[in-house]
C-alpha positions in Angstrom: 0.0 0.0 0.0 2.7 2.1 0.7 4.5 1.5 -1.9 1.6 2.4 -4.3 1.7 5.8 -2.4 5.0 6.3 -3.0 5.0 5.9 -7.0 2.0 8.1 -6.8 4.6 10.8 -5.3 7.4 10.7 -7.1 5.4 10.6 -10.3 3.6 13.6 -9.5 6.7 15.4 -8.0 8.1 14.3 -11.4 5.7 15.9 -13.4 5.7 19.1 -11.4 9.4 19.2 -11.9 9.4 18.4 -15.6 6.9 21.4 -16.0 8.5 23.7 -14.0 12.4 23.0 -15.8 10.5 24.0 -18.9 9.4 27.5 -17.9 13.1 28.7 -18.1 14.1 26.8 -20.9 11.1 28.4 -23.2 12.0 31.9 -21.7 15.9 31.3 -22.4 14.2 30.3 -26.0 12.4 33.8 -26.6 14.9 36.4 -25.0 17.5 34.1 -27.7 14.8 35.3 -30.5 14.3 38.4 -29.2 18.5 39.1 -29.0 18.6 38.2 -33.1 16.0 40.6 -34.0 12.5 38.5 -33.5 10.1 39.6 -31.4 7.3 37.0 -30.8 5.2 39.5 -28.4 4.1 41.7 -31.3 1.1 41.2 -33.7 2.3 40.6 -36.8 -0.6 40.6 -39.1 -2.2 43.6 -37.9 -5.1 41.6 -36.4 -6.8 42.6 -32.9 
């Protein structure tokens, strides 16, 4: 039973740390794009 519990756990705090390593790793990704010239945070196509 406890064991069960304890795969429950560290899958969860695996997930959680899995999604929380990829935060910094997309915002590493944009400033990158940003620093050559593209700037994702602007509308392109002139759409609102």
């Amino acid at each position: 039973m406890f064991k069960i519990i304890k795969e429950k756990i560290n899958f969860l705090m695996d997930k959680l740390r899995r999604k929380v390593a990829y935060v910094p790793a997309v915002s590493d990704t944009v400033k990158s794009l940003q620093d050559v010239g593209l700037d994702l945070t602007e509308d392109q196509n002139g759409e609102t």
